[in-house]
N, C-alpha and C positions, 0 to 999 in steps of 0.2 A: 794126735801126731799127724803131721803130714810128710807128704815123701816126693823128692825131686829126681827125675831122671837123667842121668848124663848117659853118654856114647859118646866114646873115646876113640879115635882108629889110631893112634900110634902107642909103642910099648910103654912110654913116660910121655905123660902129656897135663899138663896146668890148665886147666879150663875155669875160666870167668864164669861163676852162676850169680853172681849179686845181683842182677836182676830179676830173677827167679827167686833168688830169695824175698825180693823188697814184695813181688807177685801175693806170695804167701801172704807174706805181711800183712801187706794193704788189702788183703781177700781176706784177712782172720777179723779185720777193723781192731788191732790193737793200738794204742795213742801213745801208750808209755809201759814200756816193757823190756822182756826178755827175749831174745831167740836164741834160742840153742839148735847146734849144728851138729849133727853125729853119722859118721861113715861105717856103718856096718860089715866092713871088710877087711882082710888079715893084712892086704896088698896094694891099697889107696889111703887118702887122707884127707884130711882139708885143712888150710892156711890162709891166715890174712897177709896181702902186700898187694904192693902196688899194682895198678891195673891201667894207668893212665897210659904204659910205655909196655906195648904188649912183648918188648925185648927182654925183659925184666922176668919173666915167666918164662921163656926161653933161655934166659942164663939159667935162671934156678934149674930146671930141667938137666942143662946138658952138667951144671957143679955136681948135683947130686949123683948123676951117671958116675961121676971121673970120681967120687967118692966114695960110691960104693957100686963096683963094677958089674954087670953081668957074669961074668965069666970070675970065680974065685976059689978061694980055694972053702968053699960049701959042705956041708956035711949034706942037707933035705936035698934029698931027692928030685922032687918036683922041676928042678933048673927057676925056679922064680925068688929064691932066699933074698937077691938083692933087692926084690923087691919088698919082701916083710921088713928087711933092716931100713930101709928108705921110712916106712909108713911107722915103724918105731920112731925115727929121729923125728918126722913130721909131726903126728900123733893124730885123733882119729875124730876129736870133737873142737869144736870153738865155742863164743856164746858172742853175741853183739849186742848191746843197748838197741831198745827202740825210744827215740824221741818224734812229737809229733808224727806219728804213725811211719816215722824214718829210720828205717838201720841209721846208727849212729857212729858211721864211719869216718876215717880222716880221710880229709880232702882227696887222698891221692890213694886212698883203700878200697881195696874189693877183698872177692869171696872167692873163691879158686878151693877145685877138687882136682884135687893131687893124683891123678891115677901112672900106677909105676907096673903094673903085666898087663897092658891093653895090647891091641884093643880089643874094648868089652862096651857092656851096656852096665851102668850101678844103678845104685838110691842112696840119695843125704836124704838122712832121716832129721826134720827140725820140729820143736815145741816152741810155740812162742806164748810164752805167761804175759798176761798183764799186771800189775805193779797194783799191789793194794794199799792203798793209803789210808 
């Protein structure tokens, strides 16, 4: 298993890692495969969409605010609920195809860690299987 770093400085923040992810990738020399994506946390997430319009990740960010607000009417303690309910709607893993040693994403896709009580420092945790033929 390997494990990638994000640092986030604002409370909800969409961060681009497809890069880092493709990093892994092409450092494991997988040709044709798997990667699995998994966020270890009660309060982030990860998500495929577009990346090409970095405005795009900035709607997502402030809908999901107006959705599920900071301030509610919460029972947990901690004042961060809105953010568990955020990373419940998002959810915690992905997986992508690898072709020729490529994440096998649509033209207009990336990799984005969803973090919703930053900021903080995480790990995506990814396995990437090669394809047994």
């Amino acid at each position: 298993m390997q494990s990638i770093r994000v640092r986030t400085d604002r409370r909800t923040q969409m961060v681009d890692i497809t890069v880092e992810v493709q990093r892994v990738v092409t450092a494991l020399g997988v040709r044709v495969g798997t990667c699995f994506l998994y966020v270890p946390h009660t309060t982030a997430a990860i998500l495929i969409n577009e990346h090409a319009d970095p405005d795009v990740a900035s709607d997502a960010e402030g809908a999901l605010d107006r959705m599920v607000p900071l301030a509610g009417p919460y029972r947990h303690s901690e004042g961060n609920s809105d953010s568990h309910v955020k990373t419940m709607l998002v959810g915690v893993s992905q997986f992508v195809f690898v072709e020729e040693g490529k994440l096998a994403l649509g033209r207009w896709q990336g990799i984005f860690f969803a973090e919703f009580d930053g900021p903080r420092e995480r790990h995506v945790y990814l396995k990437v299987l090669p394809d047994r033929v």
